[in-house]
N, C-alpha and C positions, 0 to 999 in steps of 0.2 A: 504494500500500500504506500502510493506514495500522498506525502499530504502538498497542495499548494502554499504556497509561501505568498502572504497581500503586503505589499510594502505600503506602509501610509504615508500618503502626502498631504501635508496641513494646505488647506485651502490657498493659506497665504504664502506659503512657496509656490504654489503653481502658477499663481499671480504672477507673483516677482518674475519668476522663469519667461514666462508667456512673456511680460515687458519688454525685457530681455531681447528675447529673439523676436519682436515685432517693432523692434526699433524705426524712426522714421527715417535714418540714414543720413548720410553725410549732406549739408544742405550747402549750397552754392552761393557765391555770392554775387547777384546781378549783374552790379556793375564792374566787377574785375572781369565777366565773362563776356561784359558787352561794353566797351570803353566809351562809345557815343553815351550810354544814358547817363553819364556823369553830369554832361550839360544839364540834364532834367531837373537835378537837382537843385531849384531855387526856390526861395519862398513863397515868388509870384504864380506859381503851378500850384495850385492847392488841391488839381485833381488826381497828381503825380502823389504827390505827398500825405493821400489820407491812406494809400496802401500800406504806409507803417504806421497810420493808427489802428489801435481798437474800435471797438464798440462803443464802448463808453470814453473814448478820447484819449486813453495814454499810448504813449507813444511804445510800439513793438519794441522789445529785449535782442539784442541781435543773435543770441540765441535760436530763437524763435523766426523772426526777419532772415538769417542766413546772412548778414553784412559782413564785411572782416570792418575791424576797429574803426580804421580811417576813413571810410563809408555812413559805419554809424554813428561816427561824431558828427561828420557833416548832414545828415540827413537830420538828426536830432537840433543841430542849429538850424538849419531853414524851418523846421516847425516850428522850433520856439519864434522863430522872427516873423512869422505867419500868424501865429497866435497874437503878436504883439500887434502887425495888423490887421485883426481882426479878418483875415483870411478864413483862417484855419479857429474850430473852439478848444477854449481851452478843457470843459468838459461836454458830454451829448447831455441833451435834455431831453427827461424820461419823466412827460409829464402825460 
């Protein structure tokens, strides 16, 4: 007789695991793949620039966005100066 052997797996490692391997991969960064849309990036394009807001108006993590550093400073400065004129808001209204 042989007996089967059930290994347990706690919910919460299968999770983790699954994470894991469904990773969203390596993300690109737009503009080093594309040299012209660097020009895009100005204050006065505010339909350029709401791709790296949210929903509710804060500006994308470049984690998340895929920018390398030099990118996401300058995109995060043209918002802010967008915001100042009144381009761009500074939060969405969820009225």
């Amino acid at each position: 007789m042989t007996k089967k052997i059930k290994l347990k797996i706690s919910a919460r490692l299968l999770k983790k695991k699954l994470r894991k391997d469904s990773s969203g991969g390596a993300k690109h960064c737009r503009f080093c793949n594309n040299p012209g849309l660097v020009s895009e990036i100005d204050y006065k394009n505010a339909g350029f620039l709401r791709k790296f807001l949210t929903e509710r108006g804060k500006i994308l993590p470049a984690r998340i966005s895929g920018n390398t550093c030099k990118y996401q400073k300058m995109v995060s400065k043209e918002i802010k100066k967008a915001r100042i004129m009144a381009l761009l808001p500074y939060c969405a209204t969820l009225y």
